[in-house]
N, C-alpha and C positions, 0 to 999 in steps of 0.2 A: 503374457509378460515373461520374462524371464524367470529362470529357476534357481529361487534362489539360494538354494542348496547348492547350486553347482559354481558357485561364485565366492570370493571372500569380498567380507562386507563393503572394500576399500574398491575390491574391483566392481562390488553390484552400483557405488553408490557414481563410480564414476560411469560405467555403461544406461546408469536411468538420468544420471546432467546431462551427457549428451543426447539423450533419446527426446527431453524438455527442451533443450535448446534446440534443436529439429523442429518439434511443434512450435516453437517460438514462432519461428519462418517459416511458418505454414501458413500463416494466416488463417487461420481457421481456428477461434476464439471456444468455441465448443467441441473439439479435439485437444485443444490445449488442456482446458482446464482438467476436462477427465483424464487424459494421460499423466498432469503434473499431480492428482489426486489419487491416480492409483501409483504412483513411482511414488509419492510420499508412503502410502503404506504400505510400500512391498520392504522400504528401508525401515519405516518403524518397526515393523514385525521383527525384524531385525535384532534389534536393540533391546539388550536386559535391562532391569532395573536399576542396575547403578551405574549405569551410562562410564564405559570407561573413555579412555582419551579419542581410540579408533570410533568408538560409538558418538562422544560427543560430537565429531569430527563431522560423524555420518548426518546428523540431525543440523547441523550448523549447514549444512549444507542442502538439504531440505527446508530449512525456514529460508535458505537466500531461493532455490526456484519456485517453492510459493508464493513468496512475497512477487516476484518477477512476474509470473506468469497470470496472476492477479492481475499485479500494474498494468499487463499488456492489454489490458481488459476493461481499464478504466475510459471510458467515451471522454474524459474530461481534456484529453491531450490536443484534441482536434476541435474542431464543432465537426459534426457526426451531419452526414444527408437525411441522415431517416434516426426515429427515437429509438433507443435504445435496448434490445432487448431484456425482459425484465429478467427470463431464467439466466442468461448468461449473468448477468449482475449481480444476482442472487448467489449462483456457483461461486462468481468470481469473487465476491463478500465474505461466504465461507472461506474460502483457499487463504484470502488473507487475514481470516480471524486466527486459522489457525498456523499461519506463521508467525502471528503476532503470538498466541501460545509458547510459543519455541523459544521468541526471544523473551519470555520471560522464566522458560522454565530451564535457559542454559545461562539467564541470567549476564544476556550480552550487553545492557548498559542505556542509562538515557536514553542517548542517542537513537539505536534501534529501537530503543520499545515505544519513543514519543514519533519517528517515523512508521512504526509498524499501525500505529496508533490513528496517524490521519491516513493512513492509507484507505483502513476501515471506516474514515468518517468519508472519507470523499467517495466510497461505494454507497455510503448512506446517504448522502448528496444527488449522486445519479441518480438514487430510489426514489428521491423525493421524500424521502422520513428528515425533515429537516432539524426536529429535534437533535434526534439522535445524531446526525453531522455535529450541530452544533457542540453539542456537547463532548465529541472526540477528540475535535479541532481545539477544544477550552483546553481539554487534557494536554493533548498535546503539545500545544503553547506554553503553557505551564510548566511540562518539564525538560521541552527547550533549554526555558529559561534557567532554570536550574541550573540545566547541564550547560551554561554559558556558551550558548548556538543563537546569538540576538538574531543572527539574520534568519534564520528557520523560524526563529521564535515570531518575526514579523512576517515572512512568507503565510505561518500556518494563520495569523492573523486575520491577514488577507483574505482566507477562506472562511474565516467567521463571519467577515462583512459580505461575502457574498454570500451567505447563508441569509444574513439580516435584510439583504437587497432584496434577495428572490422571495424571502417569504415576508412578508409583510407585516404578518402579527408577531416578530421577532425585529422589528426594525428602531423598536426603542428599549432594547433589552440590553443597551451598552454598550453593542459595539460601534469599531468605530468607521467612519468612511472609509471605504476602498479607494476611492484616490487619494485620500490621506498617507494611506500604509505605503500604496505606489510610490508615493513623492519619498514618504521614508525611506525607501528602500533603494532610490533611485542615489537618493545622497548618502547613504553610507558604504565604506569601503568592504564592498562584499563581489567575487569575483563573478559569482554568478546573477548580479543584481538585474541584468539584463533578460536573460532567460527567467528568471522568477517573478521577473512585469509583465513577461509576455505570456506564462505559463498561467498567471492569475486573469487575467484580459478574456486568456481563450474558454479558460474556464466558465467563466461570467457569460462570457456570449452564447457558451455551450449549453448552462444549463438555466438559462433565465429565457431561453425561446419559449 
């Protein structure tokens, strides 16, 4: 890794994005994770305890390639040829518990904490710990809503009822049909209403084999 004595914090943090954004295009899911997990802590080390502006800066910036290099990791985007491996998932779960960390501890807002939020349920999805999905996906809806995001707030929905779909002893636990949420979502004025039917669809087919 770089030295990071021999850098200011501005230059190390921009020489470890692009070193992540590299592994992004590598395709290589288990090079990713450990590079975007050791570039995370070579910038924490970094950083004192009263996080000044350069510092906040630095960390804000490590919870966006965490969270990233996570995503790139989630089988849910596709349906996958073969099941999924579990260490990779496992890593990739950590990488985004601990961005979701960041957006609470820099205090970036709804928004990012109720997406950092399903990110980690939909790694617990791929686990098959459906509980645990279930219950990130609720959070996450929740403060959606709140944070007046109806269409996030129905997208993460979606992912409850396929929670409810696939596991069975969860299917009368109150949520509601997935083609239901679809059709909602289909009729409201939401720009990405198309990509978030398709995004839900592929899911379902991905993890209900």
């Amino acid at each position: 890794m770089t030295d990071a004595t021999d850098q200011s914090l501005r230059d190390l943090v921009t020489t470890l994005c692009a070193r992540v954004d590299q592994l992004r295009r590598a395709d290589d899911p288990e090079a990713l994770l450990a590079g975007a997990s050791a570039a995370a802590d070579e910038i924490e080390n970094r950083v004192g305890e009263r996080c000044n502006d350069e510092e906040r800066q630095a960390l804000t910036a490590v919870k966006r390639f965490t969270y990233n290099a996570a995503a790139d990791c989630w089988p849910g985007w596709s349906v996958p040829d073969k099941r999924p491996d579990a260490r990779i998932l496992l890593s990739a779960l950590e990488l985004a518990q601990r961005s979701a960390g960041l957006v609470k501890k820099l205090a970036l807002g709804p928004l990012q904490e109720a997406t950092a939020t399903w990110l980690c349920g939909a790694f617990e999805l791929a686990l098959g710990r459906y509980a645990d999905a279930s219950d990130a996906f609720v959070i996450a809806q929740r403060v959606y809503t709140a944070a007046n995001a109806p269409g996030l707030a129905l997208l993460t929905e979606g992912y409850i009822a396929i929670v409810a779909q696939i596991d069975g002893r969860r299917a009368n636990a109150g949520a509601s049909d997935l083609s239901q949420i679809v059709a909602q979502i289909a009729a409201g004025d939401f720009d990405d209403r198309a990509e978030w039917i398709e995004q839900l669809r592929t899911a379902l087919k991905s993890f209900a084999r």
